[in-house]
C-alpha positions in Angstrom: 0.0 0.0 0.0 2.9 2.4 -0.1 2.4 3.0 -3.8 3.3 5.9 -5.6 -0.3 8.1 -6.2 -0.9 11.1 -8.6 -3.1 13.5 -9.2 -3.5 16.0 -12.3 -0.6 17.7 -11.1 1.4 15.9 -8.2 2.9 13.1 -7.7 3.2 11.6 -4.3 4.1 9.1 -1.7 3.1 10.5 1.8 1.8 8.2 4.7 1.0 9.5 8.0 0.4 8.3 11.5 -2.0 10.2 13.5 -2.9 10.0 16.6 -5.7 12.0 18.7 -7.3 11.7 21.7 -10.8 12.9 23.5 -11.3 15.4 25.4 -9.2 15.0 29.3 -8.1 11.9 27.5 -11.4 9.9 29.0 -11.8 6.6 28.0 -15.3 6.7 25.6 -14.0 4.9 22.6 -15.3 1.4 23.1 -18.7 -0.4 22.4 -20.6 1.2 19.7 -19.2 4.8 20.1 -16.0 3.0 18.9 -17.7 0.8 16.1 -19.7 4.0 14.6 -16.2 5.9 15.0 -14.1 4.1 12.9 -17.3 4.3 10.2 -16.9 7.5 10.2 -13.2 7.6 9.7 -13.5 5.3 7.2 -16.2 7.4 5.6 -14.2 10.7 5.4 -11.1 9.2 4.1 -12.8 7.2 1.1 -14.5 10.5 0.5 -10.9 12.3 0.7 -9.5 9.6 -1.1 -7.2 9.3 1.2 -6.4 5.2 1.8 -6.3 3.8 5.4 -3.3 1.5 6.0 -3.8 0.9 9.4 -6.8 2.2 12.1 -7.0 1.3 15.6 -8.6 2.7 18.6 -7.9 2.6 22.8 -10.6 3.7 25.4 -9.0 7.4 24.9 -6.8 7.4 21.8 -6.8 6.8 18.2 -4.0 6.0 15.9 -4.4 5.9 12.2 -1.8 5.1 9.5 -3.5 7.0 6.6 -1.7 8.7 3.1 -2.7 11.8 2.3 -3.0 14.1 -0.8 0.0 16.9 0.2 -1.9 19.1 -1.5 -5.3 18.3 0.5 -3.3 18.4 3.6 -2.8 16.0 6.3 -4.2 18.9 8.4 -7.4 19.7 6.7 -7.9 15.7 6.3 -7.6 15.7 10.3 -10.1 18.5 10.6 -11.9 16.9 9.0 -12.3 13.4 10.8 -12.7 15.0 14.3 -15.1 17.4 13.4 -17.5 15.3 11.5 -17.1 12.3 14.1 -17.5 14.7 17.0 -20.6 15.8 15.8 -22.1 12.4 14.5 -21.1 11.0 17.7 -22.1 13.6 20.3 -25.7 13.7 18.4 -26.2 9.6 18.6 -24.6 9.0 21.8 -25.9 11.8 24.6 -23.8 10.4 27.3 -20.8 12.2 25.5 -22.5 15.5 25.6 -22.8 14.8 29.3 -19.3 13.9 29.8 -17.5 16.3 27.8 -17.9 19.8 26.2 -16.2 18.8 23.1 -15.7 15.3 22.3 -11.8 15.9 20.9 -9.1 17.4 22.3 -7.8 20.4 19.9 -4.0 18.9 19.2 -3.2 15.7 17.9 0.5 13.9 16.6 1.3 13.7 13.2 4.5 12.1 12.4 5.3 11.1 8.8 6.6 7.2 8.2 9.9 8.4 6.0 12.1 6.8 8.4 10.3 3.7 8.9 9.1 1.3 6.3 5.1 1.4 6.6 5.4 -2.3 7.8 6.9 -1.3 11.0 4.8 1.3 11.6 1.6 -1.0 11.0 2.4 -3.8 13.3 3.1 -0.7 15.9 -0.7 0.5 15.4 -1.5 -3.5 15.1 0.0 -3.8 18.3 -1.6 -0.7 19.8 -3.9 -3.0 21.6 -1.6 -5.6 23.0 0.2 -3.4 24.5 
């Protein structure tokens, strides 16, 4: 999956990890706040066309391995994710409106995978929840 992609005017090879976390970093991914989640994700990033490598989520963090358009933006593509998930999820699950004011935290890592191959980096995310 770490093919070379183009568009009309850019050619590209550029695989991030992200990782994010909720608000106070409490633990609300799990059960079906975590299945509808990663819909979402998945959603977003067909619609970005933007392939997923690798997506895995803890109680209060999330890690995908996702490449991005550079001229998109790994940034925008972020946006993007949390905003529409925080909204879809804070409207079918009211307990989250109850817990916290917002349901992400406004920072997150980004980190590209240059200096690993994107086989290490998957088993890392793979791992994420044997850890």
């Amino acid at each position: 999956m770490d093919e070379v992609r183009s568009t009309n005017n850019v050619v590209y090879r550029c695989t991030y990890h992200v990782v994010w976390c909720p608000k106070y970093r409490r633990p609300v991914i799990a059960g079906e706040v975590d299945t509808r989640l990663k819909k979402v994700i998945r959603e977003v990033c067909a619609e970005r066309d933007a392939p997923i490598l690798e997506l895995e989520t803890m109680p209060d963090h999330v890690h995908l391995l996702v490449t991005c358009d550079p001229q998109f933006g790994i940034h925008r593509l972020v946006k993007q994710i949390k905003g529409r998930s925080s909204r879809l999820l804070r409207a079918e699950f009211p307990s989250l409106r109850s817990r916290l004011p917002t349901l992400w935290t406004n920072s997150y890592f980004v980190a590209t995978i240059g200096g690993a191959t994107s086989e290490v980096v998957k088993r890392y995310v793979e791992n994420q929840r044997n850890a």
